[in-house]
C-alpha positions as CSV (number, residue, x, y, z in Angstrom):
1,X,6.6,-1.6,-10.2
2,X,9.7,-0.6,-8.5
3,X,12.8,-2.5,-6.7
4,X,12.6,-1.6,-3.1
5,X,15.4,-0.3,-1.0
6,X,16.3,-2.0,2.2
7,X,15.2,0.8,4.3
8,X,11.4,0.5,2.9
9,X,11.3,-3.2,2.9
10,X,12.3,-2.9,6.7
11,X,9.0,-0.6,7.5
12,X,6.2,-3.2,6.0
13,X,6.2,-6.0,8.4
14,X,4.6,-8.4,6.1
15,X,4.4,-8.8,2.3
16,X,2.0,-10.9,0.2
17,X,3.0,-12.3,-3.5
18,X,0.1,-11.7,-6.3
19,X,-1.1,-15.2,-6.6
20,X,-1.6,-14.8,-2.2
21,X,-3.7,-11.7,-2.7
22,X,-5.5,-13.8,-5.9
23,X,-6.3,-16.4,-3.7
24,X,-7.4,-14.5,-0.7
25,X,-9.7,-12.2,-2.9
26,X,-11.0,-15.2,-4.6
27,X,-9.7,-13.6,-8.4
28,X,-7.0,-14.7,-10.8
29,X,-3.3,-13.4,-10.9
30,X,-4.2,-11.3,-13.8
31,X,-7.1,-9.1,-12.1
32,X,-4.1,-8.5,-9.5
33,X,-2.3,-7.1,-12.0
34,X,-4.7,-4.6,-13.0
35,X,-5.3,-3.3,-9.5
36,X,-1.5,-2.7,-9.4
37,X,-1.4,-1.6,-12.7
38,X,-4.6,1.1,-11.9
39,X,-2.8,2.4,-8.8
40,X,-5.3,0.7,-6.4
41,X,-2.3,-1.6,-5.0
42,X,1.2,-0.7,-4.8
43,X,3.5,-3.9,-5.9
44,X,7.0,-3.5,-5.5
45,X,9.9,-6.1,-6.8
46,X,12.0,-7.9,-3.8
47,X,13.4,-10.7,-2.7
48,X,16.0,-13.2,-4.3
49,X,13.8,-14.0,-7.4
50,X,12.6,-10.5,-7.6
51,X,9.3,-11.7,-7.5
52,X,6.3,-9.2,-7.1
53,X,5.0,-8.1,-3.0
54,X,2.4,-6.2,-2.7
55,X,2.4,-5.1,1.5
56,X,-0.1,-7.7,3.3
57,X,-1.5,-4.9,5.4
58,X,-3.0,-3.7,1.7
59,X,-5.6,-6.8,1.9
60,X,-8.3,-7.2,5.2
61,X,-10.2,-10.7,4.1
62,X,-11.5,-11.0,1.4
63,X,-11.2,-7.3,0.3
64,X,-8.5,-4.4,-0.4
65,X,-8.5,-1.8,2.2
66,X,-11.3,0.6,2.5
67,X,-10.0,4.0,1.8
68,X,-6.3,2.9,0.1
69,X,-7.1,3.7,-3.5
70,X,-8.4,7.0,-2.5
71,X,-5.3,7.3,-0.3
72,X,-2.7,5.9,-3.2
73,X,-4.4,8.3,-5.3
74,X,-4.3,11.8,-3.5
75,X,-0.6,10.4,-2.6
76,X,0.2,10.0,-6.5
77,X,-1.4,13.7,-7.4
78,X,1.4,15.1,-5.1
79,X,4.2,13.7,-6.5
80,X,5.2,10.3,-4.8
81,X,6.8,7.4,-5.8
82,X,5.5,4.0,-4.9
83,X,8.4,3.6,-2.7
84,X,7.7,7.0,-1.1
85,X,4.2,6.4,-0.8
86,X,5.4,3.0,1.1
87,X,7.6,5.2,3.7
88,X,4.7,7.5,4.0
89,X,1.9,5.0,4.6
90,X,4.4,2.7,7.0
91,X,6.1,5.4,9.1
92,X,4.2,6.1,12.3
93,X,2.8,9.4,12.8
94,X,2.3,10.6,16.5
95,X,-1.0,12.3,15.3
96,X,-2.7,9.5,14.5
97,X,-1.5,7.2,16.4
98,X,-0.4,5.1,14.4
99,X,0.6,4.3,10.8
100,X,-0.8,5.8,8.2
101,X,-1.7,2.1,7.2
102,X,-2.5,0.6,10.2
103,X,-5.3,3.8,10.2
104,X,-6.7,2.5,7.2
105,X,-7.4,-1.0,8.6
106,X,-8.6,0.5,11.5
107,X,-11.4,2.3,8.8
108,X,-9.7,5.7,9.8
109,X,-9.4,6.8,6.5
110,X,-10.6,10.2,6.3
111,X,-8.0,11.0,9.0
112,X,-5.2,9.4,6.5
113,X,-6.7,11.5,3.6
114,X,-6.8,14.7,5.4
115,X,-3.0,14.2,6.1
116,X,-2.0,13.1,2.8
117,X,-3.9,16.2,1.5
118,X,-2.2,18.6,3.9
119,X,1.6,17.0,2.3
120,X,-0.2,18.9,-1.0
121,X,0.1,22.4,0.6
């Protein structure tokens, strides 16, 4: 879990602490932490008590996003950081149109995926 710059922060337009995400996919805190801690949700430490985000855009209902641990994954095999990963998945891309995570919600993942195997090359 990394401290985020100001930069990052500034692209996710909305964060959720672990015990909102626990409570809007109906587990405990701890089963949070293992999605974070298995790469399937990035968390990142901000704010004035440090406390642990995880970007709100991550979570559609009940459910993590179809098509982000895939995504986190291929991202992770080529080298990024959680931060960069953040930048990457936040920034718009004119291809798309759209975010990178705004595609995912949108269940446009295999578009995502095809560009986040393309940064491999």
């Amino acid at each position: 879990m990394t401290e985020i710059d100001a930069k990052t922060d500034a692209l996710v337009p909305a964060w959720l602490t672990l015990p909102d995400i626990a409570e809007r996919l109906d587990v405990e805190v701890t089963r949070v932490r293992q999605l974070v801690k298995e790469g399937q949700l990035i968390a990142v430490r901000r704010g004035e008590n440090r406390a642990l985000h995880v970007p709100a855009a991550f979570i559609s209902g009940d459910k993590v996003v179809k098509g982000l641990s895939g995504t986190l994954t291929l991202l992770k095999d080529d080298g990024f950081t959680d931060e960069e990963m953040l930048e990457w998945l936040f920034t718009p891309d004119p291809s798309l149109p759209g975010t990178p995570a705004q595609a995912l919600a949108e269940n446009r993942g295999t578009e995502v995926k095809r560009r986040a195997q393309a940064l491999a090359v």
